[in-house]
VOTIMI-397136 format. One record per residue (C-alpha): x, y, z; residue number from 0. Coordinates in steps of 0.02 Angstrom, whole numbers, m for minus. Layout:
<r c1="X" c2="Y" c3="Z" nr="NUM"/>
...
end
This chain:
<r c1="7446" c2="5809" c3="m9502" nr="0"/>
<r c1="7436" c2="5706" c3="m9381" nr="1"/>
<r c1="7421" c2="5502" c3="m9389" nr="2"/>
<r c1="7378" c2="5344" c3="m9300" nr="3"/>
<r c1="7447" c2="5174" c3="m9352" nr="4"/>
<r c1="7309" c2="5031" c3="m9327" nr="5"/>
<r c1="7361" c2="4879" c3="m9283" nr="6"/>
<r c1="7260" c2="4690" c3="m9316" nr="7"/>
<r c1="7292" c2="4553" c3="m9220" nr="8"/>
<r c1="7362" c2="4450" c3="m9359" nr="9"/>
<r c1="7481" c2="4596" c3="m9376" nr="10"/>
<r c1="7537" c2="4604" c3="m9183" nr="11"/>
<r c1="7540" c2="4415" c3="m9200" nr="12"/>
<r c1="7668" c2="4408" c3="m9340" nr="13"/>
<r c1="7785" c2="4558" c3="m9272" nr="14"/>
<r c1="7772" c2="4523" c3="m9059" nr="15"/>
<r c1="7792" c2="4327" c3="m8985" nr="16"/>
<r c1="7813" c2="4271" c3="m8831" nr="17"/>
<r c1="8009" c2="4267" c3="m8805" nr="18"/>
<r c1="8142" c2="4321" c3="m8706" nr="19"/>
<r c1="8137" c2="4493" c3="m8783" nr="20"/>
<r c1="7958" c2="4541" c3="m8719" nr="21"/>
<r c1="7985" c2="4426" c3="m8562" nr="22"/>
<r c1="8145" c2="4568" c3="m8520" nr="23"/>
<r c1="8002" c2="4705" c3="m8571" nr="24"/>
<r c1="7895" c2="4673" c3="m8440" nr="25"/>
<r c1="8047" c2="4649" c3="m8321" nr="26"/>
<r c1="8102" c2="4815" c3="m8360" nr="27"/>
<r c1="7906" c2="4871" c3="m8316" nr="28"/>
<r c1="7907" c2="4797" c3="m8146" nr="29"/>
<r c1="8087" c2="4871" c3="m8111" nr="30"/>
<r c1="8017" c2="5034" c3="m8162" nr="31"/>
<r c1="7877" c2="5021" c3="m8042" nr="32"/>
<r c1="7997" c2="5002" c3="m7909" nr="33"/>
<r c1="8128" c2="5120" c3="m7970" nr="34"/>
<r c1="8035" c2="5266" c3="m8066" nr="35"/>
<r c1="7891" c2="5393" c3="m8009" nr="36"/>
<r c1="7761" c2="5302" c3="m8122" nr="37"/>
<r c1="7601" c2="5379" c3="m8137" nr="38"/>
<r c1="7468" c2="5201" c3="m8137" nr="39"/>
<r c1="7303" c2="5243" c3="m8064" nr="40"/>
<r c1="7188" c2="5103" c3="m7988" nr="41"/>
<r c1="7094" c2="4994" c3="m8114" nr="42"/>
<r c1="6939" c2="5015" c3="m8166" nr="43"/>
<r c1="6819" c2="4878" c3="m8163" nr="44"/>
<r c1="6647" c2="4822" c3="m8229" nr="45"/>
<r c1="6550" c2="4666" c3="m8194" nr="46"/>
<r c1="6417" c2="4586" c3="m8305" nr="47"/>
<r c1="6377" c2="4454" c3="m8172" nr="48"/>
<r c1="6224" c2="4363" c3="m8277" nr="49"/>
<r c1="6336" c2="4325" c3="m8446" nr="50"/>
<r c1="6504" c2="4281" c3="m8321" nr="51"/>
<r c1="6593" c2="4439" c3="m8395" nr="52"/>
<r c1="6715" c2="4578" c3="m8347" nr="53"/>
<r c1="6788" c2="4721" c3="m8387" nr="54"/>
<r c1="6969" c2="4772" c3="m8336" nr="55"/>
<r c1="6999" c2="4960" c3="m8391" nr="56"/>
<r c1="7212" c2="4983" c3="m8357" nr="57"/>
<r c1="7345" c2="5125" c3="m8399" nr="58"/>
<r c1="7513" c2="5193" c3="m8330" nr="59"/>
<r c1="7625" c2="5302" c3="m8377" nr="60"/>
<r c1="7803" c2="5255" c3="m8354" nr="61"/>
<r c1="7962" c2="5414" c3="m8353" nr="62"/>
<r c1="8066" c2="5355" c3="m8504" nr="63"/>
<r c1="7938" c2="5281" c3="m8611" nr="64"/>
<r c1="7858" c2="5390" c3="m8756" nr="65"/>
<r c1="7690" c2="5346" c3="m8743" nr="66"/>
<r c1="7567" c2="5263" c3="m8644" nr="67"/>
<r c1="7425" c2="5149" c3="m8667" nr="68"/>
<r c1="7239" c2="5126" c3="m8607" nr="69"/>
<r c1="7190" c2="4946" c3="m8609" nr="70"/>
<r c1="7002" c2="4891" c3="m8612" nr="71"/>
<r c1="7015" c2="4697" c3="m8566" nr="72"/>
<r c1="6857" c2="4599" c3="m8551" nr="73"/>
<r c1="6829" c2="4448" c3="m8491" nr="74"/>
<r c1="6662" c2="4325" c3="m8536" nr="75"/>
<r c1="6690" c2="4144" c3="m8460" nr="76"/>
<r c1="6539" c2="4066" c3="m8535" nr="77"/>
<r c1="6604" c2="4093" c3="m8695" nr="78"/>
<r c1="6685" c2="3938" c3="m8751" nr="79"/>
<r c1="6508" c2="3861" c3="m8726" nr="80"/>
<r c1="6482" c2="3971" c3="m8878" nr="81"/>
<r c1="6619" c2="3930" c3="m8970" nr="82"/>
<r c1="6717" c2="4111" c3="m8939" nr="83"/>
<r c1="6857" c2="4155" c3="m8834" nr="84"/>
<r c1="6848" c2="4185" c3="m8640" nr="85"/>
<r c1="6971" c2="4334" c3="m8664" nr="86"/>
<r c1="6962" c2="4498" c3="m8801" nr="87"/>
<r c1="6997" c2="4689" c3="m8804" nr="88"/>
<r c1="7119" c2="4813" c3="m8866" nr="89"/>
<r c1="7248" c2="4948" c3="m8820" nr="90"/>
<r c1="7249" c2="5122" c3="m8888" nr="91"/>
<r c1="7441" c2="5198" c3="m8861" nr="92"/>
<r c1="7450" c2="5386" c3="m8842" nr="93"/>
<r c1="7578" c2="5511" c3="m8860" nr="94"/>
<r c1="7654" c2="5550" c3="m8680" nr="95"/>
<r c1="7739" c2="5714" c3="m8731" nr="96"/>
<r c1="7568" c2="5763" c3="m8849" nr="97"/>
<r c1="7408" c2="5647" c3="m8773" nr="98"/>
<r c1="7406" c2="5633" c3="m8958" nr="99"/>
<r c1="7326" c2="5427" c3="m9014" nr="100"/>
<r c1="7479" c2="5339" c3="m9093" nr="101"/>
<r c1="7429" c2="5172" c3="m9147" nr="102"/>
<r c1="7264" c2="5090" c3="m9102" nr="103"/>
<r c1="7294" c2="4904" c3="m9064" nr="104"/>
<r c1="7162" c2="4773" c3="m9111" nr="105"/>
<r c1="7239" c2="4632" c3="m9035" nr="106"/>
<r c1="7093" c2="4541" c3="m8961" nr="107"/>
<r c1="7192" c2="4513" c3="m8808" nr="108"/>
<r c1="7328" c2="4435" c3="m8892" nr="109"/>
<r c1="7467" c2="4568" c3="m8808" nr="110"/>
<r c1="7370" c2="4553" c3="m8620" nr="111"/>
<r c1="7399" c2="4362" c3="m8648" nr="112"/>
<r c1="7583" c2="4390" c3="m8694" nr="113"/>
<r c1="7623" c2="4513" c3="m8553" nr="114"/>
<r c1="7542" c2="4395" c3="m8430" nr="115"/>
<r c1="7636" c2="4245" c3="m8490" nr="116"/>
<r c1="7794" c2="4341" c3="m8473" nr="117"/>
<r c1="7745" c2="4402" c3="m8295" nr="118"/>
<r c1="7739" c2="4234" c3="m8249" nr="119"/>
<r c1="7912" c2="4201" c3="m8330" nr="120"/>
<r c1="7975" c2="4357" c3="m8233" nr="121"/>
<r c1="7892" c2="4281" c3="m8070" nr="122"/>
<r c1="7972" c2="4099" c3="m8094" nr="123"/>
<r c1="8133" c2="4191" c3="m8144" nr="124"/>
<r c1="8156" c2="4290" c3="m7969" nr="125"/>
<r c1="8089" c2="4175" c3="m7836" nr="126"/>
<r c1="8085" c2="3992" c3="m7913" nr="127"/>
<r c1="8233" c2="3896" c3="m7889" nr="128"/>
<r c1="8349" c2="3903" c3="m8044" nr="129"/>
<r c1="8342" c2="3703" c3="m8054" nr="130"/>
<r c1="8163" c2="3700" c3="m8060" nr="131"/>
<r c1="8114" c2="3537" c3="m8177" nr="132"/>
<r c1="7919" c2="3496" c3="m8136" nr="133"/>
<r c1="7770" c2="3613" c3="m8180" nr="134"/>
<r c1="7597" c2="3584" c3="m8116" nr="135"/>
<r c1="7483" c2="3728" c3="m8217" nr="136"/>
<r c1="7292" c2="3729" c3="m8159" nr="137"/>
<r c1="7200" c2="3793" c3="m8306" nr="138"/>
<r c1="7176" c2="3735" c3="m8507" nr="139"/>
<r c1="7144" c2="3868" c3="m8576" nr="140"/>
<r c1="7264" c2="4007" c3="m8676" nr="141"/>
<r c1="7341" c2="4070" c3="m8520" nr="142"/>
<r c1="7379" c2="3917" c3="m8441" nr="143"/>
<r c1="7465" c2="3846" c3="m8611" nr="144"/>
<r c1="7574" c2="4019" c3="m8621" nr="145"/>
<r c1="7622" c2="4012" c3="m8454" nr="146"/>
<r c1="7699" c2="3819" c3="m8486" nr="147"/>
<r c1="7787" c2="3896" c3="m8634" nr="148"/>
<r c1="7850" c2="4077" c3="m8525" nr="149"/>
<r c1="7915" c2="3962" c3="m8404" nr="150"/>
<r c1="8007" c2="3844" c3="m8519" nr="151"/>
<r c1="8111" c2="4003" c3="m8574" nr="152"/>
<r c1="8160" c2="4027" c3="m8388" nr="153"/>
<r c1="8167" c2="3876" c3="m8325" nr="154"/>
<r c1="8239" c2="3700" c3="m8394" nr="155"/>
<r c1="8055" c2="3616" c3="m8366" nr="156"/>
<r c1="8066" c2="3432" c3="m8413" nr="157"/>
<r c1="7892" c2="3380" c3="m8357" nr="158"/>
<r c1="7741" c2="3454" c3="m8347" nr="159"/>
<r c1="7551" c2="3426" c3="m8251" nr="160"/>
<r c1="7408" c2="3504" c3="m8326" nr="161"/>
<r c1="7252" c2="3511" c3="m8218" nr="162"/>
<r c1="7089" c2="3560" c3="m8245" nr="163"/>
<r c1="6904" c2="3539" c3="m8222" nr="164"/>
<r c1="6852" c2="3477" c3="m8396" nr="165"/>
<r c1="6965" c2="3327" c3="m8429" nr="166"/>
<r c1="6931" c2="3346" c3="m8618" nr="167"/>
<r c1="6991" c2="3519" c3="m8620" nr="168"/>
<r c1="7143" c2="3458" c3="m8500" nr="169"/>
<r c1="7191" c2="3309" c3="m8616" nr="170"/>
<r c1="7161" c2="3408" c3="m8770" nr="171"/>
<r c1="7300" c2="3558" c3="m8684" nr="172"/>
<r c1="7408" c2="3434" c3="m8629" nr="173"/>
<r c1="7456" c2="3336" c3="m8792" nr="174"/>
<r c1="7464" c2="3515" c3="m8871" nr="175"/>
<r c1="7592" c2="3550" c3="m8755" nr="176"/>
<r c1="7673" c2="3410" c3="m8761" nr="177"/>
<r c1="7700" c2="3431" c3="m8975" nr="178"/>
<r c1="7726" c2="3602" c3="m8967" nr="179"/>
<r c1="7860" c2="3594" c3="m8808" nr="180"/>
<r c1="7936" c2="3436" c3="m8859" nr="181"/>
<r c1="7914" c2="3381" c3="m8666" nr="182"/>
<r c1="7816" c2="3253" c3="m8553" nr="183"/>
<r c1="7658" c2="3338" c3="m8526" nr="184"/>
<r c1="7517" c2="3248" c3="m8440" nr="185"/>
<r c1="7319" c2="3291" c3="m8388" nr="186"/>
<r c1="7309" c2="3237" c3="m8195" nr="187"/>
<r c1="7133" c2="3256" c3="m8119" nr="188"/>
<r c1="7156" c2="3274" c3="m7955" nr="189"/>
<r c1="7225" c2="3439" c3="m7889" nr="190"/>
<r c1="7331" c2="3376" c3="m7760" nr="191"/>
<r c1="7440" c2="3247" c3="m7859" nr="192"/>
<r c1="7449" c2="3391" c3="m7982" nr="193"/>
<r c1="7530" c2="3491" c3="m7865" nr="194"/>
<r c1="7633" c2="3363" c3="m7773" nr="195"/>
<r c1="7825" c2="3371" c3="m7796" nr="196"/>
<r c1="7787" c2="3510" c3="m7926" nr="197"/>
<r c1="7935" c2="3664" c3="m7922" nr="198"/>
<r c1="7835" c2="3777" c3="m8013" nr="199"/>
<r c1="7652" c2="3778" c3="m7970" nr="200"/>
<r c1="7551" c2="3889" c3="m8079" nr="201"/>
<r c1="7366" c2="3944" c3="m8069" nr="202"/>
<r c1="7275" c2="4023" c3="m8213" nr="203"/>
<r c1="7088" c2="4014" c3="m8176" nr="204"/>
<r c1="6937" c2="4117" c3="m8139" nr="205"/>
<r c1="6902" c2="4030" c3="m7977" nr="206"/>
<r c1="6815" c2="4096" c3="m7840" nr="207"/>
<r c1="6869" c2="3963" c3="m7720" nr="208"/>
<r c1="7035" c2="3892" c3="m7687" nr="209"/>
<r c1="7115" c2="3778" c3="m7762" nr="210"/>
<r c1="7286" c2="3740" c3="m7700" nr="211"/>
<r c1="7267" c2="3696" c3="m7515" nr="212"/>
<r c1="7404" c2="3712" c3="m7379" nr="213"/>
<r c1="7423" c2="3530" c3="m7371" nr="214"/>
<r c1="7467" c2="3515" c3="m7575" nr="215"/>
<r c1="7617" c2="3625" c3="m7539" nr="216"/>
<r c1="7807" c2="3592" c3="m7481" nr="217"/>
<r c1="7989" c2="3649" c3="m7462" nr="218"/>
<r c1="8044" c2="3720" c3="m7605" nr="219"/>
<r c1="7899" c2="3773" c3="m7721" nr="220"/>
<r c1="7860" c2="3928" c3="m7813" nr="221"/>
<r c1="7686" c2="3969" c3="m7819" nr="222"/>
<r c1="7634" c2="4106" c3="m7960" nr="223"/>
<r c1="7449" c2="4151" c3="m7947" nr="224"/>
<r c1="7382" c2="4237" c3="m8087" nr="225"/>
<r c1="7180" c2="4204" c3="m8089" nr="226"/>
<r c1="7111" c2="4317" c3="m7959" nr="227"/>
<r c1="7130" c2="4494" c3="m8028" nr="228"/>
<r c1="6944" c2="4520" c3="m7954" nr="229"/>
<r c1="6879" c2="4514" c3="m7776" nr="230"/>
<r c1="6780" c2="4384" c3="m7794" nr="231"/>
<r c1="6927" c2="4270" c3="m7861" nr="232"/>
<r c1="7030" c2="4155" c3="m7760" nr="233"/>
<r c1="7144" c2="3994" c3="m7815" nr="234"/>
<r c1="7245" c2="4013" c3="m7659" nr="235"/>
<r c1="7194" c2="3950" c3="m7485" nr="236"/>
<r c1="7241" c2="4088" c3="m7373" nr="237"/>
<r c1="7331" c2="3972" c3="m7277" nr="238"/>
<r c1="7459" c2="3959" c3="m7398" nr="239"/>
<r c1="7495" c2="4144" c3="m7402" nr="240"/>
<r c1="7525" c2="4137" c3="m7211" nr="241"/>
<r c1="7653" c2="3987" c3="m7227" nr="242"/>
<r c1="7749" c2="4040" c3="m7369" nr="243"/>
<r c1="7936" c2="4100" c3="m7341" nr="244"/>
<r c1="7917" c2="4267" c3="m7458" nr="245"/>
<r c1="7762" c2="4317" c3="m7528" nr="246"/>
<r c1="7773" c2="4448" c3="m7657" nr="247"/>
<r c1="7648" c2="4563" c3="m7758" nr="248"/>
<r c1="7662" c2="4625" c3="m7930" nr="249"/>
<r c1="7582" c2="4786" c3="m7847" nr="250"/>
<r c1="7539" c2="4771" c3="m7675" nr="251"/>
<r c1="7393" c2="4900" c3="m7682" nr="252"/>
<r c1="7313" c2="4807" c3="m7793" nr="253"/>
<r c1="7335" c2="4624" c3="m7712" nr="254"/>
<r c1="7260" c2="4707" c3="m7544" nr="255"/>
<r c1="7118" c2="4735" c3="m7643" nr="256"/>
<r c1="7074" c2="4602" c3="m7760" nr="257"/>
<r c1="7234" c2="4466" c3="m7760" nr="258"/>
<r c1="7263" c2="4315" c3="m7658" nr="259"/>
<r c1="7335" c2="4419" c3="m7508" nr="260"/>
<r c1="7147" c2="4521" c3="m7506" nr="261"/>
<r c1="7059" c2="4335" c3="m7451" nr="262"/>
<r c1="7209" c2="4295" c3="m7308" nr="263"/>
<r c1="7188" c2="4479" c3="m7241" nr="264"/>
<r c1="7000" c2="4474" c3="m7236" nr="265"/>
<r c1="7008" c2="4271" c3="m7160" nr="266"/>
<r c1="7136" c2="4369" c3="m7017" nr="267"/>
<r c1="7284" c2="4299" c3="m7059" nr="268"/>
<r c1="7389" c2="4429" c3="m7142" nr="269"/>
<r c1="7376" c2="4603" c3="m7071" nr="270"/>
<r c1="7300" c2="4715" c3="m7178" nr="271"/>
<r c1="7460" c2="4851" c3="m7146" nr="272"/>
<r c1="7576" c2="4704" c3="m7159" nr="273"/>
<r c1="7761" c2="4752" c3="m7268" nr="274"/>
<r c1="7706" c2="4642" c3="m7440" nr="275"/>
<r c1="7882" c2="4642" c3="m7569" nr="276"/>
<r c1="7848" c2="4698" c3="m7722" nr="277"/>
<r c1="7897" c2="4596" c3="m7891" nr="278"/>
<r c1="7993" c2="4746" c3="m7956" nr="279"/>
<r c1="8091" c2="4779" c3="m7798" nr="280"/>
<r c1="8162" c2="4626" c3="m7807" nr="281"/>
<r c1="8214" c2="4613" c3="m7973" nr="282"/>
<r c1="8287" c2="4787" c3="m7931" nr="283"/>
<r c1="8381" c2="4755" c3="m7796" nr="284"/>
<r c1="8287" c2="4824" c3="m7652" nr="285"/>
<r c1="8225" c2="4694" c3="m7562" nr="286"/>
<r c1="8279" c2="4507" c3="m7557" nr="287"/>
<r c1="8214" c2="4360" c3="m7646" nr="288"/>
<r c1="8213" c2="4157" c3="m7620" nr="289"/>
<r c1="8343" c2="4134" c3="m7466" nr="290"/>
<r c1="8349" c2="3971" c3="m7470" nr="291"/>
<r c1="8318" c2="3815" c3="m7601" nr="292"/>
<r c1="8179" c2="3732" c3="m7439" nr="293"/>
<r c1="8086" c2="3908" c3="m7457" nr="294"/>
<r c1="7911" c2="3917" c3="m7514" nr="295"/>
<r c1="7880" c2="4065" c3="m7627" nr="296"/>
<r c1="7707" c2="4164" c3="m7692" nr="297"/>
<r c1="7687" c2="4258" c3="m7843" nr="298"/>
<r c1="7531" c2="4347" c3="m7827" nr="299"/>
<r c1="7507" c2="4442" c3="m8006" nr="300"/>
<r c1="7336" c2="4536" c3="m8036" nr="301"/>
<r c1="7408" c2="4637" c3="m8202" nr="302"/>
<r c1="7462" c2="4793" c3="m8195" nr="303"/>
<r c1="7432" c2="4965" c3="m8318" nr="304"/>
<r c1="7647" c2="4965" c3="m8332" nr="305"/>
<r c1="7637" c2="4789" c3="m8418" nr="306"/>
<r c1="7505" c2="4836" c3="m8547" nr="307"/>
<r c1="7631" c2="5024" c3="m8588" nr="308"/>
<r c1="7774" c2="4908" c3="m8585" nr="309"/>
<r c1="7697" c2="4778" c3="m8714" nr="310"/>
<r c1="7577" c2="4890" c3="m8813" nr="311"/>
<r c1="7738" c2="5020" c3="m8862" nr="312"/>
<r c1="7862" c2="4839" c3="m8877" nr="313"/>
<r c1="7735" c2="4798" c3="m9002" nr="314"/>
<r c1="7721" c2="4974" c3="m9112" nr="315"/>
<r c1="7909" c2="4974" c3="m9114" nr="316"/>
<r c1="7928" c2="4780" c3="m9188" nr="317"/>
<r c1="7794" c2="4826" c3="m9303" nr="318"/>
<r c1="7867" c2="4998" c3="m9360" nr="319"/>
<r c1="8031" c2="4900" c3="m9395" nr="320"/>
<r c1="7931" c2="4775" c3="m9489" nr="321"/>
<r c1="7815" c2="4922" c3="m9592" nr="322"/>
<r c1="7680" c2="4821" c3="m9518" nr="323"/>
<r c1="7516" c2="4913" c3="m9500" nr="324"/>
<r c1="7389" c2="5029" c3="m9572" nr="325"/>
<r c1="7406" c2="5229" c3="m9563" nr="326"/>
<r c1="7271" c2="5316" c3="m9528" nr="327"/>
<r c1="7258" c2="5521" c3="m9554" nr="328"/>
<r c1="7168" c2="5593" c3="m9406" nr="329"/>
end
């Protein structure tokens, strides 16, 4: 008969963390999209414009793995206000030989943060420059504090900005950070100082206007933009697209449509059949990353379906090694 494992989030939180092992999982995701005939239709997507929320709908199915997963991700950024979290959702992982359910995931969007945290290690990894010492993160929330600690794994940060728009919730991140990374970690109001002499520059908000102008950027920074996986969201001035040395996409379909590079194409400055890298080809081989240590480099990740298959089967295989779970009969 068959069965479905189901999955808590204290569960998933116990068997998956964010370490090297799941960073190389979502590695091996964007290699495949580069390398393998993966099947990852475009995302679905539903606004709830009056309450601030979204909902990301996202699936792929990647040759080699055994399953695949359908992620429902929503978004609600007016809930703090209300004492809840901004992010939630789940991931049901099917059978790829059967279409059979396999394990339902209740993880609240504790796997979606993981797999973006390690996108953004994968990012820093392949185009920031392997000295890189200073991080500037824009955000305080989850993401921004993962992406600190995904890039700390990567990278041998020493120091560490933290902006954001509510210094309490700034402070507040930044001595976390500092006691949990062991590391000078400071709030700094003002976006530009944030950003100056940063190596690693890293955005993580739901803004719909940009925050990092071309005149906080230059030589030698990595940029990795992770907020605007909607059309309406933009932390990058398009200006910075056009002066980077090597922007790249985590899927280049998608950031025409809704990522930084949609904003630069629509203000004329990219054109809109321009040849965009791809994250995965470069960490594959095909196509060259950071020439030179003066370059300026762009991560433009929106999340894609391959990172939530990747993380969402990671995560039933640590937990079937751990008997973690509960078995349902279907």
């Amino acid at each position: 008969m068959p069965s479905m494992t189901i999955l808590t989030e204290a569960e998933l939180r116990r068997v998956v963390k964010l370490d090297l092992e799941a960073i190389a999982c979502v590695e091996n995701a964007f290699r495949a999209l580069a390398t393998l005939p993966v099947a990852m239709p475009p995302i679905l997507r539903l606004d709830i414009p009056e309450h601030r929320g979204e909902v990301d709908v996202k699936t792929a199915y990647v040759p080699g793995i055994d399953g695949f997963a359908i992620k429902i991700s929503p978004g609600f950024f007016d809930n703090p206000k209300l004492g809840l979290p901004s992010t939630n959702g789940m991931m049901v992982l099917l059978s790829a030989k059967t279409g059979l359910t396999e394990a339902l995931l209740i993880d609240n969007g504790y796997l979606t943060d993981i797999r973006t945290a390690a996108a953004g290690a994968v990012a820093a990894k392949h185009l920031s420059r392997t000295d890189s010492a200073v991080a500037a993160i824009f955000g305080a929330g989850m993401q921004a504090k993962l992406q600190l600690e995904a890039l700390k794994l990567v990278r041998p940060i020493t120091e560490a900005r933290i902006w954001a728009r509510d210094a309490v919730r700034g402070q507040a991140a930044a001595a976390e950070m500092r006691e949990r990374l062991g590391i000078s970690v400071r709030f700094e109001s003002d976006a530009e100082k944030a950003a100056a002499a940063a190596d690693v520059i890293v955005t993580t908000t739901p803004a719909t206007a940009p925050l990092i102008h071309a005149g906080f950027v230059s030589s030698g920074q990595h940029i990795t933009a992770m907020g605007s996986d909607a059309e309406h969201k933009n932390e990058i001035a398009p200006a910075v697209i056009r002066m980077a040395d090597l922007y790249v996409a985590d899927s280049a379909r998608q950031t025409r449509r809704l990522g930084e590079l949609h904003h630069a194409i629509e203000a004329g400055l990219i054109a809109a059949d321009a040849d965009i890298a791809e994250l995965g080809q470069i960490i594959s081989g095909q196509r060259h990353g950071r020439r030179s240590p003066s370059d300026i480099t762009l991560g433009d990740l929106t999340g894609t379906g391959v990172q939530d298959t990747a993380i969402a089967t990671f995560a039933r295989d640590r937990a079937r090694a751990a008997g973690a779970g509960t078995i349902f009969q279907n």
